[in-house]
C-alpha positions, 0 to 999 in steps of 0.5 A, a space after each residue: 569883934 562884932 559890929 556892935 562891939 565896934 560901935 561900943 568902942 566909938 560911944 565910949 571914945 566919944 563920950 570921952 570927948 574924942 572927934 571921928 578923927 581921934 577915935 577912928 586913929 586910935 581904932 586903926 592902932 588898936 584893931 588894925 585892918 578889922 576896925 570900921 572905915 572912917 565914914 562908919 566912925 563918922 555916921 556913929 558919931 554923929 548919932 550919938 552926938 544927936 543922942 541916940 545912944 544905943 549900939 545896936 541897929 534899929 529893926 528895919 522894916 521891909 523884907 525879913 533876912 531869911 524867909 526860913 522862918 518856922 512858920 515857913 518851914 512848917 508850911 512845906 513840912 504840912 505840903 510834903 505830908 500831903 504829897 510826897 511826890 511833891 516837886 520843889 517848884 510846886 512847893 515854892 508856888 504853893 509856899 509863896 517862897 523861892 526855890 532855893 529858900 525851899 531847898 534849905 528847908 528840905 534838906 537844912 531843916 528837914 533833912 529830906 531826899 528826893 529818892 524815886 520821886 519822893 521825899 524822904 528822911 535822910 536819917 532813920 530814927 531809932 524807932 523808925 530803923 525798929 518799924 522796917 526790922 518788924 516790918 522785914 520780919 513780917 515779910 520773911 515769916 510771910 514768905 516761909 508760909 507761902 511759896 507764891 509770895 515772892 511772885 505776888 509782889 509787884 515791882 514795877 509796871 509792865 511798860 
């Protein structure tokens, strides 16, 4: 059961007139192990007797559960399309997050892999897998036309 499933269960027990005592024994007989601890019965008893009725816990101010927000993810996704040389620490610097919440939109959100220091999708789409077979086709037409083309193309540096 969820939380508020619990708490649920102690508002309706208490406002059958049962005491914390009453309602956390019944809770042990009937959940066993999983039903809250006494003190968490007692503390929501004590808020429905000052009248606050509502199962569900009050929004907190403060620091939000995850920083992997869309407006976050969105801002990394716009630095990688700037730069995908892009490093995870620079990344964070710039977003104002941590690394290891940046790490989960890369690669949860994302779907990106650092391959030769680039970031990259980790699945092709239908339509980009289509591009590289154009783009493959080119290359072999191009190559039928020219023998020299092979020894044009460059694929590393000299040092």
């Amino acid at each position: 059961m969820e939380a508020f499933e619990y708490r649920s269960v102690i508002k309706f027990l208490y406002l059958k007139g049962q005491n914390s005592t009453e309602i956390h024994q019944e809770m042990v007989q009937v959940h066993a192990e999983k039903c809250p601890n006494f003190s968490a019965v007692t503390h929501w008893v004590r808020k429905f007797e000052s009248s606050f009725l509502s199962v569900m816990d009050e929004h907190r101010k403060g620091r939000p559960p995850s920083v992997v927000t869309e407006k976050n993810v969105s801002n990394v996704e716009k630095l990688i399309m700037q730069d995908r040389r892009i490093t995870v620490k620079q990344l964070a610097f710039a977003s104002k997050i941590s690394i290891g919440s940046v790490e989960t939109i890369l690669h949860d959100h994302l779907n990106l892999n650092k391959m030769s220091a680039r970031w990259v999708p980790r699945l092709l789409t239908s339509d980009q897998q289509q591009e590289r077979v154009n783009c493959c086709k080119h290359l072999l037409r191009q190559e039928a036309n020219d023998a020299f083309f092979y020894r044009r193309i460059v694929t590393m540096d000299k040092t």
